[in-house]
SERO-4910 file (N, C-alpha, C, O; in steps of 0.05 Angstrom, whole numbers):
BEGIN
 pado doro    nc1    nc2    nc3   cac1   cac2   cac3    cc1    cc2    cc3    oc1    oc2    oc3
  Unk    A     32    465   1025      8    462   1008     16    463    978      8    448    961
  Unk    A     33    482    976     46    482    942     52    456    937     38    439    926
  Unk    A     76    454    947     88    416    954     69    394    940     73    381    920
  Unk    A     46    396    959     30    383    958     10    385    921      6    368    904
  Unk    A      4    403    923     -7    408    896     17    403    871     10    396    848
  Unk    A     37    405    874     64    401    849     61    378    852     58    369    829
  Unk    A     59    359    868     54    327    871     26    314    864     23    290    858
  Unk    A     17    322    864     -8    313    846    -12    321    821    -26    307    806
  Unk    A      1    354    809      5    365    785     20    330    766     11    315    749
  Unk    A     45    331    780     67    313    774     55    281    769     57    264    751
  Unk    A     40    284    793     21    241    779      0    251    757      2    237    737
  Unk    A    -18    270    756    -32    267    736    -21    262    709    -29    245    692
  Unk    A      4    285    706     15    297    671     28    259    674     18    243    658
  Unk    A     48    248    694     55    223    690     35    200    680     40    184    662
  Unk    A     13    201    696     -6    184    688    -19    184    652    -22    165    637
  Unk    A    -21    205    648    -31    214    625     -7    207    602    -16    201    580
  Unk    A     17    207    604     42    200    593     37    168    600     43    153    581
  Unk    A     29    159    616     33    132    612     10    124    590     15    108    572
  Unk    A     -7    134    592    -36    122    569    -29    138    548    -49    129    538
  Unk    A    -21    149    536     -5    168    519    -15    148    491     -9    124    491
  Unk    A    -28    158    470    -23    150    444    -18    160    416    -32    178    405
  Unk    A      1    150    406     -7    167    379    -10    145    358     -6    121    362
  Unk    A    -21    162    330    -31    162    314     -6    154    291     16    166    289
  Unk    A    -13    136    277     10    127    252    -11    123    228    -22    101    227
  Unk    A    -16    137    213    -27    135    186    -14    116    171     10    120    173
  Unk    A    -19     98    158    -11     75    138    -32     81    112    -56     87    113
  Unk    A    -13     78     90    -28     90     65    -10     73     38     14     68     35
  Unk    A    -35     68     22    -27     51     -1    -31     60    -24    -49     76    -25
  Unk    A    -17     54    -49    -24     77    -72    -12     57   -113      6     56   -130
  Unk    A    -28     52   -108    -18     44   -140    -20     71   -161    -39     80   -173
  Unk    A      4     81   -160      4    111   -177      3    112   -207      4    133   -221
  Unk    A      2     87   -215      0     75   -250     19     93   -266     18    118   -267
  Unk    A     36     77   -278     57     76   -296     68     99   -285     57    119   -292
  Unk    A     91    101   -264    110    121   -250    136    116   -268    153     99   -266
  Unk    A    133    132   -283    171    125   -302    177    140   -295    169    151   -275
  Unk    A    203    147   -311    227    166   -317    227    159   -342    218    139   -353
  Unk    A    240    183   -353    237    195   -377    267    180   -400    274    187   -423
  Unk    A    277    162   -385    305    148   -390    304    117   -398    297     99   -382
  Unk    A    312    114   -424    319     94   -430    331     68   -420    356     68   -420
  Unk    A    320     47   -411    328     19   -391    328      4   -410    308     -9   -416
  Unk    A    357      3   -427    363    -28   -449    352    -52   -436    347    -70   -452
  Unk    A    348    -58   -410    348    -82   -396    317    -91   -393    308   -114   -390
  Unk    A    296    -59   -395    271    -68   -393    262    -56   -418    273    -42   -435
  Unk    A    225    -70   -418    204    -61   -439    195    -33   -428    177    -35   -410
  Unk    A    204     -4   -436    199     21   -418    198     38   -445    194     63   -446
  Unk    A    201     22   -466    197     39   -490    170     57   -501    174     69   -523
  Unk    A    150     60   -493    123     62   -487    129     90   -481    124    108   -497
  Unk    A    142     95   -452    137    116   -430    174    131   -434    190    134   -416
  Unk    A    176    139   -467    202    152   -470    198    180   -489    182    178   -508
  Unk    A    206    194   -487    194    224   -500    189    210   -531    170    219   -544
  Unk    A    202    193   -539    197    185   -572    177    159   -576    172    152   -599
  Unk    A    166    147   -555    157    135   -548    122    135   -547    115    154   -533
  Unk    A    103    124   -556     72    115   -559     66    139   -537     57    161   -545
  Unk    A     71    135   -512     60    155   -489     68    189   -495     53    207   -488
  Unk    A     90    193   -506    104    215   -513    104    228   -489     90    248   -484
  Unk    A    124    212   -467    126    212   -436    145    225   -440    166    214   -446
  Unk    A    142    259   -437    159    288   -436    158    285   -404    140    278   -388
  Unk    A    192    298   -402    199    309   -385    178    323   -362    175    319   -338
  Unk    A    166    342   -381    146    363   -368    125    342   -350    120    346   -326
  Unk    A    116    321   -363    100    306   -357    105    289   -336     87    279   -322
  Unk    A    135    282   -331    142    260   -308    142    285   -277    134    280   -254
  Unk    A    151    305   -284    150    322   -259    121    330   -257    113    336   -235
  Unk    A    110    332   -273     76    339   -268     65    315   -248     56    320   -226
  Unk    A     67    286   -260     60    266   -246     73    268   -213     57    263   -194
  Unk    A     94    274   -208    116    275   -183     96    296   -166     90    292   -143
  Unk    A     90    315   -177     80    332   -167     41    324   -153     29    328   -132
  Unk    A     35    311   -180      1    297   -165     12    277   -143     10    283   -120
  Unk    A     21    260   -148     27    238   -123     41    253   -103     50    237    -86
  Unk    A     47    274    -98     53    282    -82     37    300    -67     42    308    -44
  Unk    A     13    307    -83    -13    324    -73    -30    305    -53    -42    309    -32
  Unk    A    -25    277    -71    -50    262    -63    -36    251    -30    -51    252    -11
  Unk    A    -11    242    -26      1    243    -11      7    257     19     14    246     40
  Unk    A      4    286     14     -3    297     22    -30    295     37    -35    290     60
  Unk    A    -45    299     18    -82    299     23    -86    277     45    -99    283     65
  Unk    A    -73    249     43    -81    226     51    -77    231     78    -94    227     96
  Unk    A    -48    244     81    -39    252    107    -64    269    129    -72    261    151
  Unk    A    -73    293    115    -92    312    130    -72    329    144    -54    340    131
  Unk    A    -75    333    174    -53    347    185    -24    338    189     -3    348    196
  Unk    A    -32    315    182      1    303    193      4    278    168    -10    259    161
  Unk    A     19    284    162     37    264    136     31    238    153     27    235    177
  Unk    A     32    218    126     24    181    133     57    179    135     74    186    119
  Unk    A     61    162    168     75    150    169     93    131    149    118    131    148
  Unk    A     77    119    137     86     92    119     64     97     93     40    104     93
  Unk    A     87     86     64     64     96     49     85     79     25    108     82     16
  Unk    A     56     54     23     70     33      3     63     49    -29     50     69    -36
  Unk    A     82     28    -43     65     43    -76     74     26    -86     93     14    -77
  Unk    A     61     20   -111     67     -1   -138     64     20   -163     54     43   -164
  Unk    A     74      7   -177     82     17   -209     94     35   -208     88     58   -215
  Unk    A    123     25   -193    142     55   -208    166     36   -207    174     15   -197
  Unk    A    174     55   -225    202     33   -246    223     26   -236    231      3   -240
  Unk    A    239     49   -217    251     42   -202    258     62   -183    244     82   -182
  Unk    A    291     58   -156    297     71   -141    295    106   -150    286    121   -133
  Unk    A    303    116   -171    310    132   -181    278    153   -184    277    175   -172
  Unk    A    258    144   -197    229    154   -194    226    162   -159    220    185   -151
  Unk    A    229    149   -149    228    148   -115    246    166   -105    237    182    -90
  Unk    A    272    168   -111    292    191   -104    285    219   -112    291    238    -98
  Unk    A    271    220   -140    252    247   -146    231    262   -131    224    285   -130
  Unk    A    222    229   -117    191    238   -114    197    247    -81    179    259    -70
  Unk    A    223    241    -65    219    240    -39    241    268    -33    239    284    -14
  Unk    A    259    268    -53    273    290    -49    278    315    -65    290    336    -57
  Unk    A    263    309    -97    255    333   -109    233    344   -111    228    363   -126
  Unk    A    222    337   -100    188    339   -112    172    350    -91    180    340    -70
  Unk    A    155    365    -88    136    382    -70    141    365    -38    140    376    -17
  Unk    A    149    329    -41    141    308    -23    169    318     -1    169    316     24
  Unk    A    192    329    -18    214    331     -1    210    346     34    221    336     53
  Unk    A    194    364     35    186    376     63    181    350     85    185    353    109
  Unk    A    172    324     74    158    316     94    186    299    100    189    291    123
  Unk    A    197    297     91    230    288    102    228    248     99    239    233    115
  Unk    A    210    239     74    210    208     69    239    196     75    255    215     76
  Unk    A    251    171     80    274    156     75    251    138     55    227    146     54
  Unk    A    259    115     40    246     97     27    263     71     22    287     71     24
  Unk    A    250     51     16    263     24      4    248     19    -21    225     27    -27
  Unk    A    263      5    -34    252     -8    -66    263    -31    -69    286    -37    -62
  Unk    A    239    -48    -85    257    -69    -98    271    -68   -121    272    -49   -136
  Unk    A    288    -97   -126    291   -103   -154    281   -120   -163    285   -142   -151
  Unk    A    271   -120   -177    242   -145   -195    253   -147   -225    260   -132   -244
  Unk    A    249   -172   -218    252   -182   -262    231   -180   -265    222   -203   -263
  Unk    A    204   -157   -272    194   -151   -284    202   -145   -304    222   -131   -304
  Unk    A    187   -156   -335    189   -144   -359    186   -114   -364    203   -103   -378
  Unk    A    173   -105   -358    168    -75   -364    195    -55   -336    205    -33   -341
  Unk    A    199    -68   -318    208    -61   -299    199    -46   -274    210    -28   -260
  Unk    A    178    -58   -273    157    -44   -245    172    -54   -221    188    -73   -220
  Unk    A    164    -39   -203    172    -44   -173    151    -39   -158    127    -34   -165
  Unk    A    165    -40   -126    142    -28   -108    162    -13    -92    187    -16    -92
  Unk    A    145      6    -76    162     15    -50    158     21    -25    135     19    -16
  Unk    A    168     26    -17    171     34     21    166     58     26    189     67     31
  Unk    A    147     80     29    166     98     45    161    109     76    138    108     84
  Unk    A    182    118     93    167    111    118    181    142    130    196    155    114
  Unk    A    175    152    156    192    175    164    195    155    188    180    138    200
  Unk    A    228    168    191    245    151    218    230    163    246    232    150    267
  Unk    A    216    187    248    212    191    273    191    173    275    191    165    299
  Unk    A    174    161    262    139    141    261    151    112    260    136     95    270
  Unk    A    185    100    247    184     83    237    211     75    234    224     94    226
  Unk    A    227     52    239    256     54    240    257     26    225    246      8    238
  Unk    A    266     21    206    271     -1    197    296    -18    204    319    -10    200
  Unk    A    288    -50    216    315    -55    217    328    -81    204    348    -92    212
  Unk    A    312    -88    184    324   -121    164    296   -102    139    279    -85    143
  Unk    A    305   -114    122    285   -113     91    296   -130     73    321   -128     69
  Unk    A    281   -151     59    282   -175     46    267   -171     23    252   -151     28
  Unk    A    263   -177      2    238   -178    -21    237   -211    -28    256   -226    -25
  Unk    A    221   -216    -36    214   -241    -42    212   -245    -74    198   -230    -88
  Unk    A    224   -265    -84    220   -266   -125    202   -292   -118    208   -312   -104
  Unk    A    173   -285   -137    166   -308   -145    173   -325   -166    184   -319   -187
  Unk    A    161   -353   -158    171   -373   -174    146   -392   -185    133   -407   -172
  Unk    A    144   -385   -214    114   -398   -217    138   -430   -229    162   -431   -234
  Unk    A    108   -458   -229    111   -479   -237    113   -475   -272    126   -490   -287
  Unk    A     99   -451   -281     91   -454   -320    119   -434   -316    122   -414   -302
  Unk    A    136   -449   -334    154   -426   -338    158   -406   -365    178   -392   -370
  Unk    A    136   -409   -380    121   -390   -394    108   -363   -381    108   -339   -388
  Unk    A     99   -374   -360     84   -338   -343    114   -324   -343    135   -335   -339
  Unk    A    107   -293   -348    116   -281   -340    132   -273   -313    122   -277   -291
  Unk    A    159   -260   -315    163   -261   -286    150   -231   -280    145   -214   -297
  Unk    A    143   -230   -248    128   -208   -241    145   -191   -215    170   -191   -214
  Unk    A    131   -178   -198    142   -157   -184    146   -169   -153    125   -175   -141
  Unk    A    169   -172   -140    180   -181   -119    161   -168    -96    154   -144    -97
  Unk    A    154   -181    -78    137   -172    -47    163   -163    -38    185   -174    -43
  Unk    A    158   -138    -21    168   -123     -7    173   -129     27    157   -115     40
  Unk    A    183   -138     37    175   -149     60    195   -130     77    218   -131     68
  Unk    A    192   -106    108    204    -93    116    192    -95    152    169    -96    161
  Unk    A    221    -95    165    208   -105    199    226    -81    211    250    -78    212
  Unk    A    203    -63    221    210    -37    232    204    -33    262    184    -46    270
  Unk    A    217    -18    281    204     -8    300    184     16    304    185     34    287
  Unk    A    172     17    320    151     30    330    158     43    345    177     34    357
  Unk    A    146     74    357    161     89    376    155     80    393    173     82    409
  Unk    A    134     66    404    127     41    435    145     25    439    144     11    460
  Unk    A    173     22    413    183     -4    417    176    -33    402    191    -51    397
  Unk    A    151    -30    397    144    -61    385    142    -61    359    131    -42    348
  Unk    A    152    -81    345    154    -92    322    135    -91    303    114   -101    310
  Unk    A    138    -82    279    116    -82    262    125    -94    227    147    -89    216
  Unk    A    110   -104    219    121   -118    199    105   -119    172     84   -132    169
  Unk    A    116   -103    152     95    -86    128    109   -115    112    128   -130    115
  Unk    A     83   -111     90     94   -127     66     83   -109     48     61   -100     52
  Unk    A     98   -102     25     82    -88     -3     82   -107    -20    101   -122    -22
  Unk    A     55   -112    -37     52   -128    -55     35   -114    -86     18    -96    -85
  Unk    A     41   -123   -106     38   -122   -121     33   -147   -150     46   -152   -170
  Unk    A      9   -157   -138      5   -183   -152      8   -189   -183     -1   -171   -197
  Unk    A     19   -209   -194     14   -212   -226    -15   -200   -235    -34   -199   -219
  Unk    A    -18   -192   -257    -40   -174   -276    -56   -199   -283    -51   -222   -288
  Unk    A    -85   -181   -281   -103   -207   -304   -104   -215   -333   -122   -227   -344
  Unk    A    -80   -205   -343    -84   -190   -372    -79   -230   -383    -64   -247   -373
  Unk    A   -100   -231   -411   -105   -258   -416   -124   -270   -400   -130   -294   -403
  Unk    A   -136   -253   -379   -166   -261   -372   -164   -277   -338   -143   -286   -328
  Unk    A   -184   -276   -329   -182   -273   -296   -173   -300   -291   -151   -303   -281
  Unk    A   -190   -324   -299   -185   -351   -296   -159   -357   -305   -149   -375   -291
  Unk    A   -145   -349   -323   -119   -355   -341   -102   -355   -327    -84   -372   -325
  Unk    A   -105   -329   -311    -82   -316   -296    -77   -317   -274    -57   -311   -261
  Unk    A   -106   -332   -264   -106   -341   -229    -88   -357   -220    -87   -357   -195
  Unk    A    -69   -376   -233    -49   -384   -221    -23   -375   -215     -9   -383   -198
  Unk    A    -19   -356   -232      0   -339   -218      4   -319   -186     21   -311   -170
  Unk    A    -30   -318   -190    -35   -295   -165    -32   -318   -143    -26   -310   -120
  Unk    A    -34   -346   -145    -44   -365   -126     -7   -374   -119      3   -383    -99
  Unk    A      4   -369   -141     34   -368   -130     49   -352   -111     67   -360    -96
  Unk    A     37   -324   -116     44   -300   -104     25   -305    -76     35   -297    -55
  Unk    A      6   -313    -75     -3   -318    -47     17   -339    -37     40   -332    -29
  Unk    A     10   -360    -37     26   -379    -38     53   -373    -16     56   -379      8
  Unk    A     67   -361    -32     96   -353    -24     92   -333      7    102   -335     30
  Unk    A     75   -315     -4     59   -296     20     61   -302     56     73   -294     76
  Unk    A     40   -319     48     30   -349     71     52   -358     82     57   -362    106
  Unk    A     70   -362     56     98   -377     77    105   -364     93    110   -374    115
  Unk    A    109   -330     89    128   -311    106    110   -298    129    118   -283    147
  Unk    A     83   -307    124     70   -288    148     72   -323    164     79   -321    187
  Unk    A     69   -344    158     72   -368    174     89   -363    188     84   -353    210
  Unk    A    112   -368    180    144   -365    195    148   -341    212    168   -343    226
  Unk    A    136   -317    216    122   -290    229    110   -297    255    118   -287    276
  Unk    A     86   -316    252     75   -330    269     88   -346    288     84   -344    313
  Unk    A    103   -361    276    118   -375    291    138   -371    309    147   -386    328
  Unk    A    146   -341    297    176   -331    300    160   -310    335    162   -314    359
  Unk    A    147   -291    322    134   -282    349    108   -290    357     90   -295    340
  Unk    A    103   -292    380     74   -294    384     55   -285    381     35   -298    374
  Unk    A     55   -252    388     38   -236    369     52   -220    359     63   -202    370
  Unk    A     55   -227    325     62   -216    307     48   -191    304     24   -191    307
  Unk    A     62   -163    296     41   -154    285     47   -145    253     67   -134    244
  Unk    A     26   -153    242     31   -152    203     13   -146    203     -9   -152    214
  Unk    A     23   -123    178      7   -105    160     14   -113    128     37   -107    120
  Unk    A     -5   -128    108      1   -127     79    -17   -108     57    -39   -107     47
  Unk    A      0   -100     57    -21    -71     33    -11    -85     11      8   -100     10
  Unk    A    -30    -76    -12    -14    -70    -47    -47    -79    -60    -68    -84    -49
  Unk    A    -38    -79    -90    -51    -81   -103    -56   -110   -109    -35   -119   -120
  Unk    A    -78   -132   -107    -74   -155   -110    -80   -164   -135    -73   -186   -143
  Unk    A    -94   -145   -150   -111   -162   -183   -131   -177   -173   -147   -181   -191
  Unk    A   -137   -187   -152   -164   -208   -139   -179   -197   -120   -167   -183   -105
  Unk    A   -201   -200   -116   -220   -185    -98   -219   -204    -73   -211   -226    -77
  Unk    A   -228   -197    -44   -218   -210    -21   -229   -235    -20   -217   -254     -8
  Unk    A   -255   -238    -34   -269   -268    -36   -256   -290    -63   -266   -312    -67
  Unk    A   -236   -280    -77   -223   -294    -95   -201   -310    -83   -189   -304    -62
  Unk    A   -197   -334    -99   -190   -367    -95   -156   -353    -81   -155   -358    -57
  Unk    A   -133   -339    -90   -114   -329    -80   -119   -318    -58   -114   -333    -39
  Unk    A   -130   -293    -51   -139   -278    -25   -148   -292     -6   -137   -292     16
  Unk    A   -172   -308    -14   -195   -317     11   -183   -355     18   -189   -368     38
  Unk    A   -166   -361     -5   -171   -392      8   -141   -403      6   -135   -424     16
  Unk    A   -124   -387     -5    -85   -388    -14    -84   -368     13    -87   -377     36
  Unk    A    -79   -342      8    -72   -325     32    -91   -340     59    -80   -354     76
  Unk    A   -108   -338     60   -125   -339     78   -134   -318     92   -138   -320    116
  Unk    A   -139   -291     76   -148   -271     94   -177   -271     96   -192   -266     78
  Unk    A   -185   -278    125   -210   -285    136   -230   -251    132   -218   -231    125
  Unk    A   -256   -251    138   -266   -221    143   -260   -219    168   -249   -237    179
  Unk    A   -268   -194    182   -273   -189    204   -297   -203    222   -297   -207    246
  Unk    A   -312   -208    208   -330   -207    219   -331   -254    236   -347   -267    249
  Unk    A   -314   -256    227   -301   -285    235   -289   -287    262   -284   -267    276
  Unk    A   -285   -306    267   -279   -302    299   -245   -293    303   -230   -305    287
  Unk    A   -239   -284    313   -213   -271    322   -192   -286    330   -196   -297    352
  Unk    A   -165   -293    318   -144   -302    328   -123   -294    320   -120   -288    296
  Unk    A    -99   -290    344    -75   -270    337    -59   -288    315    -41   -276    305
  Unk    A    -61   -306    309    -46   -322    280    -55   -331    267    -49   -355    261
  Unk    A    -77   -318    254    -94   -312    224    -84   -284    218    -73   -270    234
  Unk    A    -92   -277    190    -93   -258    173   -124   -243    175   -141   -256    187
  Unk    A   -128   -227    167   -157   -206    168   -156   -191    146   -139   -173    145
  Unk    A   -172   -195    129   -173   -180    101   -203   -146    115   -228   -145    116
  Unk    A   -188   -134    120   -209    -96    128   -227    -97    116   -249    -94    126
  Unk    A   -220   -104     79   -246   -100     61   -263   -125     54   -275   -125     33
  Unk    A   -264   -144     68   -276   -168     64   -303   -164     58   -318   -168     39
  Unk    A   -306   -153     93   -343   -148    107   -358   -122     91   -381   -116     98
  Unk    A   -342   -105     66   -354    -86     50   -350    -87     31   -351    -66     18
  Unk    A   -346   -109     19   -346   -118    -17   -371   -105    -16   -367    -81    -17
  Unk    A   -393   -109    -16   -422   -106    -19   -438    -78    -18   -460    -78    -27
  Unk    A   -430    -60     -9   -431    -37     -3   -429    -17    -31   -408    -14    -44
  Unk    A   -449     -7    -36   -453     12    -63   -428     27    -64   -418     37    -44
  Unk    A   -415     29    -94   -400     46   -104   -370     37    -82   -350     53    -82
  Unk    A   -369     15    -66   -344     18    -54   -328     10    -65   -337     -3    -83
  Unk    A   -300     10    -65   -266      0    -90   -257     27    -91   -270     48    -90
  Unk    A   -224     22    -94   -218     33   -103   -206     41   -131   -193     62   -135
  Unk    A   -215     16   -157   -209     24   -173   -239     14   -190   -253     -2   -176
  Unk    A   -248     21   -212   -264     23   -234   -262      7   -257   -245     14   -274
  Unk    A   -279    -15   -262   -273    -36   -286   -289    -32   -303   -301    -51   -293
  Unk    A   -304    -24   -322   -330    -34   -335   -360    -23   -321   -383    -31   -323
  Unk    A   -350     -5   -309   -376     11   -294   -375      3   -258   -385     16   -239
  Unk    A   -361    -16   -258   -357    -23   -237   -334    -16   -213   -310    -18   -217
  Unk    A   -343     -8   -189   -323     -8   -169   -307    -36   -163   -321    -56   -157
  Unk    A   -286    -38   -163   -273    -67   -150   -252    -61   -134   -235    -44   -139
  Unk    A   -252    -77   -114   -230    -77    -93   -211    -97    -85   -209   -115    -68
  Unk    A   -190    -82   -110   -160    -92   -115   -157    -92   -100   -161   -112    -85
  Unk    A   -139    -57    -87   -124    -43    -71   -135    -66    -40   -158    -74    -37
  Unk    A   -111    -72    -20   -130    -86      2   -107    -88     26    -86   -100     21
  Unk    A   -112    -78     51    -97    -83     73   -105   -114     86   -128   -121     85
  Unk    A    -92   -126     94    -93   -155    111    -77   -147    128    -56   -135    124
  Unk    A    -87   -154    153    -65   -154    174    -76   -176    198    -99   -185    202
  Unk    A    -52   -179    213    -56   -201    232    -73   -192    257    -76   -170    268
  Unk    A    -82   -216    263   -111   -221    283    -90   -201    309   -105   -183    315
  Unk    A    -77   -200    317    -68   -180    343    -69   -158    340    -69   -146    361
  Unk    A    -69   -136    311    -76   -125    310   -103   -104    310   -108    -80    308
  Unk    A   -116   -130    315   -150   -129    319   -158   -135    345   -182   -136    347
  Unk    A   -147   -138    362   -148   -155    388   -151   -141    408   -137   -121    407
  Unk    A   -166   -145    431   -170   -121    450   -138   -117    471   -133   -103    490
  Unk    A   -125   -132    460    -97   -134    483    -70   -124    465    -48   -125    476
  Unk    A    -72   -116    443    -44   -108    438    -38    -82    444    -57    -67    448
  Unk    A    -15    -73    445     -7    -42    442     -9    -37    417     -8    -13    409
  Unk    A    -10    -56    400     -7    -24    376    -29    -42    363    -27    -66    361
  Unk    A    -57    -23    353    -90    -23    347    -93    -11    319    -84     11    314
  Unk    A   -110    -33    297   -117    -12    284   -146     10    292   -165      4    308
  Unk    A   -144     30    280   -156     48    296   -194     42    281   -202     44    257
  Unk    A   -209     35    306   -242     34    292   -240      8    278   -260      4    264
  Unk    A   -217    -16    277   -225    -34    257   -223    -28    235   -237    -44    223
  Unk    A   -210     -6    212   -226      3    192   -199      5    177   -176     12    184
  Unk    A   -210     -2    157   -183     11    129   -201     29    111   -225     23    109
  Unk    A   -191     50     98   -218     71     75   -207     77     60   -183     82     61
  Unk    A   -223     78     42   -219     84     13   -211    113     11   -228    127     22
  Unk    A   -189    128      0   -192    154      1   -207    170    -18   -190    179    -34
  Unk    A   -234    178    -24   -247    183    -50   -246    211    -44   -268    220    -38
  Unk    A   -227    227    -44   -229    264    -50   -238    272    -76   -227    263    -97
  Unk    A   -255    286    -77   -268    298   -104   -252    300   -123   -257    290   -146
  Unk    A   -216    319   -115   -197    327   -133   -186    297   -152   -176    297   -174
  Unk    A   -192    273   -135   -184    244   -145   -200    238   -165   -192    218   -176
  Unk    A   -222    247   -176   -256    233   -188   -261    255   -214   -259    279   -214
  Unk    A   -266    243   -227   -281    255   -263   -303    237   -267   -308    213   -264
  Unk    A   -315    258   -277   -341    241   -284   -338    213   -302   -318    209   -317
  Unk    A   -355    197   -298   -354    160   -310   -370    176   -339   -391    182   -328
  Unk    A   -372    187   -368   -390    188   -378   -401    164   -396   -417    169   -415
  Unk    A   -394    146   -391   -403    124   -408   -419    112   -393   -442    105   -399
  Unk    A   -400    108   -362   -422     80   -340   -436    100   -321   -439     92   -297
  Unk    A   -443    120   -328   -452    140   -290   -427    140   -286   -406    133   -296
  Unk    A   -439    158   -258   -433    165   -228   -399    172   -242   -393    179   -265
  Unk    A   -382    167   -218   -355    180   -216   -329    165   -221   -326    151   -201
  Unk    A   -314    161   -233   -292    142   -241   -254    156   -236   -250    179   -245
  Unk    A   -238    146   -227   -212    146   -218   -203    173   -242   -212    168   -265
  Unk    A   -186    202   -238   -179    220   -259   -145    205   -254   -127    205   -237
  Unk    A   -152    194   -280   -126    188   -284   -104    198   -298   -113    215   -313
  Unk    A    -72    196   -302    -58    206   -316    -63    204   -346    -63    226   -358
  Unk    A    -66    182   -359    -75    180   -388    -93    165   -390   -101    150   -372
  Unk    A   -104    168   -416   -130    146   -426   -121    144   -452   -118    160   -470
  Unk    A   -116    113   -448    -94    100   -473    -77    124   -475    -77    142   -458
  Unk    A    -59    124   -500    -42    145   -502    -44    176   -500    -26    192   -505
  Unk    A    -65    179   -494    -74    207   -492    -73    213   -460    -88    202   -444
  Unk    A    -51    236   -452    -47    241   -431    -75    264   -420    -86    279   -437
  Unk    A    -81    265   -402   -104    275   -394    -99    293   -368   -115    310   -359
  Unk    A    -77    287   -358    -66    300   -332    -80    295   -300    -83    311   -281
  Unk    A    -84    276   -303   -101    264   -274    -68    257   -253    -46    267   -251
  Unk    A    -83    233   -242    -65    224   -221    -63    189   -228    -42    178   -235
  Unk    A    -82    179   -225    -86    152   -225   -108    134   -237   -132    140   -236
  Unk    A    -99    112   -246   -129     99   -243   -135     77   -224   -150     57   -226
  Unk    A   -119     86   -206   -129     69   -175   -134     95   -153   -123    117   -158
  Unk    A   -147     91   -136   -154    114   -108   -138    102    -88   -130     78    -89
  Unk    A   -133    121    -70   -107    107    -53   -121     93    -23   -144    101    -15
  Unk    A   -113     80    -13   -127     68     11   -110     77     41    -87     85     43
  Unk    A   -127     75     58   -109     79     87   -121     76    107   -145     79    107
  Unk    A   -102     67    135   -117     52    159    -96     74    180    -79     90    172
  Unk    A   -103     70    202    -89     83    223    -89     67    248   -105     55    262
  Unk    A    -65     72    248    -57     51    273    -53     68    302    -34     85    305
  Unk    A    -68     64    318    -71     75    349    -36     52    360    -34     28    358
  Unk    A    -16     69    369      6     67    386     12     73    408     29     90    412
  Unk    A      1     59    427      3     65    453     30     64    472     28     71    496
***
């Protein structure tokens, strides 16, 4: 009779191991102007140097290391985000602070970065923990505009990792050219950076059948703009489903009071934006995002009052040169991926 009951103990706990899922937090974060406190002859960083317009002290770069690493934290809840893209930081070196000096070191990050001929010297980065995430090729992409007057801008991040199920997952970080000189002016650059995009999630497509891609970052264009909605092609959800299209999360809630994660003119807008491919939406893959849903992370500790436009606006690190001691003036975004 024991026998007998250890044998059915034994298929249940097995059975239950076979449906077995976990949980991978994915999280995105434009942490605005991430320096170091060190002189780069090679870039425009003169701004963010103790002698410098920002009077970017020492004290001040580890203060910052220390909020992105709160908010980081926070995003997590009980358990640290798997994967956790970021734009605007200068380079490898800000990232080596932030993952191994800085409050962030406990959660045990590895990371990747690019190198970008950005003028100012912005990047983006990776960071992932090897038990959630194993990377095994990473590429970045340089765009190439036709005006060779535009500016050069910040290289896509492109990284193809495993999954503890085994299956393939394939992040891109992006960080689109700026509107600065006005939205229309500048829309051809962003339509470049799509552009190039499209090629690599195409060849993705082609390469596996169901791909599964995830593209976070900051785009400068909202999901119904000419780059996003008709260059990328990230469809809403609410469109009919195919595993080789793209799916823009925040499409179907442009419209939705006070939603974005960053603040223009009184206004919410939604830069910050996950796309990912139609199998990840699909009732047949193993690895799901979880509810359909990507969210905005709006924690109180993130928010200062708007006193000019209402309601609540991004506490950011400075306003113009006047440091203020916030975190950002973007809110960080995140989706969770069910891993079966």
């Amino acid at each position: 009779m024991k026998k007998l009951l250890f044998f059915y103990l034994f298929l249940a706990l097995f059975s239950s191991g076979l449906n077995a899922q976990s949980n991978l937090r994915v999280m995105f974060y434009n942490v605005e102007n991430l320096f170091d406190t060190k002189n780069d002859p090679q870039k425009n960083d003169e701004d963010f140097l103790p002698e410098g317009s920002m009077k970017w002290m020492s004290w001040k770069y580890w203060e910052k290391l220390k909020n992105i690493s709160r908010v980081i934290t926070a995003v997590g809840e009980m358990q640290s985000p798997g994967l956790v893209g970021l734009c605007e930081i200068e380079n490898d070196s800000v990232i080596f602070d932030l993952t191994k000096r800085s409050p962030l070191r406990n959660q045990q990050y590895e990371y990747i970065v690019t190198n970008s001929p950005d003028e100012r010297g912005i990047d983006v980065a990776l960071l992932y923990q090897r038990h959630q995430f194993k990377p095994v090729e990473r590429r970045e992409y340089k765009i190439a505009f036709r005006n060779k007057s535009t500016r050069p801008t910040r290289n896509i991040l492109h990284v193809t990792g495993k999954l503890v199920n085994g299956e393939n997952l394939d992040v891109f970080v992006c960080h689109f050219p700026s509107r600065s000189g006005g939205q229309k002016e500048s829309e051809p650059a962003r339509i470049a950076a799509a552009t190039l995009l499209r090629s690599k999630t195409d060849s993705l497509f082609k390469l596996r059948k169901n791909a599964n891609i995830i593209i976070m970052g900051d785009f400068n264009d909202h999901p119904d703009d000419v780059s996003i909605f008709k260059t990328l092609k990230a469809r809403s959800l609410n469109d009919h489903r195919a595993n080789d299209e793209l799916y823009n999360l925040f499409f179907h809630r442009m419209k939705e009071r006070d939603f974005g994660s960053y603040k223009y003119r009184g206004n919410w807008e939604v830069l910050d934006q996950f796309i990912v491919s139609g199998h990840l939406v699909s009732g047949e893959s193993r690895v799901k995002i979880k509810d359909e849903k990507g969210n905005v992370f709006k924690a109180k500790f993130l928010l200062q009052d708007d006193e000019k436009n209402g309601g609540e606006q991004p506490y950011r690190t400075n306003l113009g040169p006047r440091y203020i001691g916030g975190f950002s003036d973007h809110l960080p975004i995140y989706l969770d991926l069910d891993v079966k």
